[in-house]
N, C-alpha and C positions, 0 to 999 in steps of 0.2 A: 469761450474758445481758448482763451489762453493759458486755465487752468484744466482743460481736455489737454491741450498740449504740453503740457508741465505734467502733467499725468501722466500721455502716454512713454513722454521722457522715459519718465521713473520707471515705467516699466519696461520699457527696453534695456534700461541700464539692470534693471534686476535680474532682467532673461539673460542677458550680456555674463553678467556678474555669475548668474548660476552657471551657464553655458561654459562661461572658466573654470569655473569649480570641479565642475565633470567630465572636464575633457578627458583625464586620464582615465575613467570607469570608464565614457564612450568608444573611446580606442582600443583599451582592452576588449570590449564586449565586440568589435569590430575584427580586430586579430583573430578572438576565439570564434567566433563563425568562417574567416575564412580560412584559419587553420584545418577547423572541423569538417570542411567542406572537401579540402584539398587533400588531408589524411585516408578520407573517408570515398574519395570518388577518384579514379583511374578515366585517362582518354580510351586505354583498350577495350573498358570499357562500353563504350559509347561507340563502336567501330562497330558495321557488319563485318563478316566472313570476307578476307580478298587480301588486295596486297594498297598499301596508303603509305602516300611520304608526309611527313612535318619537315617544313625549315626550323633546322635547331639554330643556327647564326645561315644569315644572308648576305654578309655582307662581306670588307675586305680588311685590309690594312688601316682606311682611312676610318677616320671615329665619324661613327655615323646610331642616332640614338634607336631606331629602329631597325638597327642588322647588326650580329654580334659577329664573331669572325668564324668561317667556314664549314657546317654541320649540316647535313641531309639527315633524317632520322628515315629508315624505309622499314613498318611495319607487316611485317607477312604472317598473318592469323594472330596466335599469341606473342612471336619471338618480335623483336625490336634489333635492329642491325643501324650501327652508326657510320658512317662515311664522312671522313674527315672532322677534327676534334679542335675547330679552332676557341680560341676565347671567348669566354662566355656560354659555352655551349651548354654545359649540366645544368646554370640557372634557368637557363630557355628552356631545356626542359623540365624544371619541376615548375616553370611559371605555365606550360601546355599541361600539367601532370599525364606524363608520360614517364611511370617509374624505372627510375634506372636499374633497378633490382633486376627488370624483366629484359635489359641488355644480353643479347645472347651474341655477340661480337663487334669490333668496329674493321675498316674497313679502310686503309688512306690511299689516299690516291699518288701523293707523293709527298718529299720530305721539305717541302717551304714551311719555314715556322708556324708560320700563321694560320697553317691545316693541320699544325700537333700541338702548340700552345695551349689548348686544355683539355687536352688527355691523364693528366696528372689528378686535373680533379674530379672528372669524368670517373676515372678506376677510381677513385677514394670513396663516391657516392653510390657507384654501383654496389661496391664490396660491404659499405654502414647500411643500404637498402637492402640488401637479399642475403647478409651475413653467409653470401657465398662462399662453399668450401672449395673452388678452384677460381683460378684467376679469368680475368680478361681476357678472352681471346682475341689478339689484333693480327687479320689478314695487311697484306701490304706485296708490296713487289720486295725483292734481293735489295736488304738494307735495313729493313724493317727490325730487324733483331737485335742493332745497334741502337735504334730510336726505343726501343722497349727498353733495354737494358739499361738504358742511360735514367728511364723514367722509372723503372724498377730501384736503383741506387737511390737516388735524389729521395725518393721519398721512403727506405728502409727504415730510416728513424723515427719518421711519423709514426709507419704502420707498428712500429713494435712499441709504442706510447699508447696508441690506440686502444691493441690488445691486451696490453699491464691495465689499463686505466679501466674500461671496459669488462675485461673477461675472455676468452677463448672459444667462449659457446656464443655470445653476442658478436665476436668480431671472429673469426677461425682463423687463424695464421697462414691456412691452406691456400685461404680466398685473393690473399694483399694483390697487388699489382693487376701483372699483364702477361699474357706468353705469347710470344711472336709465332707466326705461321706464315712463313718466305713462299712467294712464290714465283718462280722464272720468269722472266717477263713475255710476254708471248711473241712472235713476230708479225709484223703487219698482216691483214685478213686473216690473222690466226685468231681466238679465242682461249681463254684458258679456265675451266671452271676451279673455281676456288672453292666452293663447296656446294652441295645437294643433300635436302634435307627436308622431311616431312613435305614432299612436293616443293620444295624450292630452288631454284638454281639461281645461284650466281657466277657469272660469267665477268673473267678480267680481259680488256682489252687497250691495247697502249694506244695513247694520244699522244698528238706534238707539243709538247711544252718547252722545246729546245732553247736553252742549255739546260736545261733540269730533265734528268734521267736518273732514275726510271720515272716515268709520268703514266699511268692510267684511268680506265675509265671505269665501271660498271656497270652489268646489266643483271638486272631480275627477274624472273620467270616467275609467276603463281600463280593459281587457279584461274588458267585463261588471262591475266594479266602481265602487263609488263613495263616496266621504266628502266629506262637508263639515267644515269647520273657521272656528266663529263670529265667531274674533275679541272683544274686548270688546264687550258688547251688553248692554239689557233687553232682555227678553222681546216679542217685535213678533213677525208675522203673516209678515213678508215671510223672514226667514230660514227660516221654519216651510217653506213656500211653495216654496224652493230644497234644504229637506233632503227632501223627500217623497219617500219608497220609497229611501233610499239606506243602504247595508250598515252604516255608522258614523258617528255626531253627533262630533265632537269638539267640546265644550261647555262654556264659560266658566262657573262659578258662585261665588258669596260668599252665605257662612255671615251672615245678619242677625242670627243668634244669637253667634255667637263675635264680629263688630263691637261687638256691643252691649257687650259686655264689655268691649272695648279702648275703648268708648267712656265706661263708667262707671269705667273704672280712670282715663281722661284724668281726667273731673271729679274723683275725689279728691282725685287728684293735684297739683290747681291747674293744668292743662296744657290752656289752653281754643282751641289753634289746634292741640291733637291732636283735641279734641272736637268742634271744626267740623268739618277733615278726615273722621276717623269717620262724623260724621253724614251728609256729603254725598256721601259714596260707595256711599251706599244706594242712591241711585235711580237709577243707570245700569247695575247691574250683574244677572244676572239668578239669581237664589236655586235651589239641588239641586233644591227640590220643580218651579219652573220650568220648568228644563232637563229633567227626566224626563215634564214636563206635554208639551213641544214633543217628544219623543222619542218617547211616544205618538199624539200626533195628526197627527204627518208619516210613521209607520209604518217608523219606521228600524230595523233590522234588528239592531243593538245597540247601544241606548242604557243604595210597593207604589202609588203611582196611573198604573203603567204594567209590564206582563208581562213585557216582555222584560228581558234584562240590565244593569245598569248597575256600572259600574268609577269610583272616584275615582281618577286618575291620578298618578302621580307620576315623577320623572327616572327613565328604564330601561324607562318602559311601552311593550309592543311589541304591536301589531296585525296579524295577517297577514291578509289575505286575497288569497289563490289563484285563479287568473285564472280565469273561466270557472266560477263556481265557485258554490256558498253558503258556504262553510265561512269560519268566523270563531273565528280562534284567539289565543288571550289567553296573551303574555309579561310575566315581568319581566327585563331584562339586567342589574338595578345590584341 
């Protein structure tokens, strides 16, 4: 028995030993299939005909490892439309593969950092994906042209590194960036479409996000379907107003209860410009019970003080819904 045991030792230590040896072949041969896999296979792909959201980042300011910072991906047929460009956002999508190439415009809802933060790299991967010959189209409310141009500058050095290094026909110089497309902000019960296209409407509508103005929201139309997506908001009347009877809320919410805690760890702590932060970002944002209160009473189709469904979202959440349809089917990708 105890040269069985000395035995099987030796051969664990040899499998061990070999196992070392070949790490780097088996890692390689691991990359290269799911390189191959990911080069080779598209989410658009894999979609019926209709209109489908992805969370591109779910999440906020706070580092949290399953939400990157603020991205709605809304797929209507072939085109892909982005809403809000926070941090993180272009990796969540090549980790969903969801090519950037196939970005036919982004969409912000307003200018808090942390819903433009990665727009910079966003246009860089769209424009290396699709060696597209005209820029990024970015909708926005009156403002919008300043936050483009700003992210146009920042990165003219790159882009013209790119195309020396690269080539003209691999990168087009036409493609770099971004071009603003401003639009007036609406006034309350008003709507403002922003564009219509191969059966699509997008509809702009302002929320309360006071003191930050301009603040809006959007809505999509297609093939008999429809989502809205709030943007940062409270809780108001008028977004309620523009989700009514539509298949999916996409909806902003902050925990008062988890705040309150990062707001009494601040005072412990002696940390009293985390503690005002904390405090003051209570009253613009709109609270779970909120979001599921508006979900009810606009009669959305999936959103206990409301029957139908509700999903906390996070990076990889996938929404389908199938043109012509009621069906409303709930993924994760990540």
């Amino acid at each position: 028995m105890k040269r069985f045991g000395l035995g099987m030792l030796g051969l664990l230590v040899v499998l061990a030993v070999t196992g070392y040896a070949l790490r780097k072949t088996i890692t390689l041969r691991l990359i290269e299939r799911l390189v191959e896999r990911n080069m080779a296979s598209s989410l658009l792909d894999e979609l019926p005909d209709g209109l489908h959201v992805a969370l591109c980042g779910a999440g906020s300011p706070l580092p949290d490892p399953k939400r990157s910072g603020p991205c709605t991906a809304v797929i209507a047929g072939e085109r892909v439309y982005i809403v809000d460009v926070g941090a993180g956002s272009s990796r969540v999508l090549s980790r969903m593969r969801l090519p950037q190439g196939k970005i036919a415009g982004v969409l912000l809802t307003h200018f808090h950092s942390d819903h433009i933060d990665g727009l910079g790299e966003l246009l860089m991967q769209r424009w290396a994906n699709a060696g597209s010959a005209s820029p990024t189209p970015v909708h926005g409310p009156s403002g919008v042209g300043a936050v483009v141009d700003g992210f146009n500058l920042s990165y003219r050095d790159s882009q013209q590194y790119r195309v020396a290094h690269h080539g003209a026909d691999t990168m087009p110089p036409g493609g770099a960036g971004a071009v603003a497309h401003p639009f007036a902000v609406p006034a309350v019960d008003e709507g403002r479409i922003v564009l219509e296209r191969d059966g699509l409407t997008i509809t702009a509508f302002v929320v309360d996000h006071s003191p930050v103005r301009p603040a809006v929201g959007y809505r999509f139309d297609f093939r008999g379907r429809s989502v809205v997506v709030s943007g940062d908001t409270k809780k108001n009347a008028n977004l309620q107003r523009f989700a009514t009877g539509v298949d999916l809320l996409v909806h902003e919410a902050l925990n008062p209860q988890l705040v309150g805690l990062l707001n009494q760890g601040a005072e412990r702590a002696g940390r009293p410009r985390l503690v005002k932060i904390t405090d003051d970002i209570l009253d613009y944002h709109t609270t779970p019970v909120e979001a599921a209160e508006i979900a009810r009473d606009a009669d959305v189709g999936y959103a206990e003080t409301w029957s139908g469904p509700v999903s906390v979202g996070r990076d990889g959440t996938l929404v389908r819904l199938p043109a012509d349809s009621e069906a409303i089917e709930l993924d994760e990708l990540l």
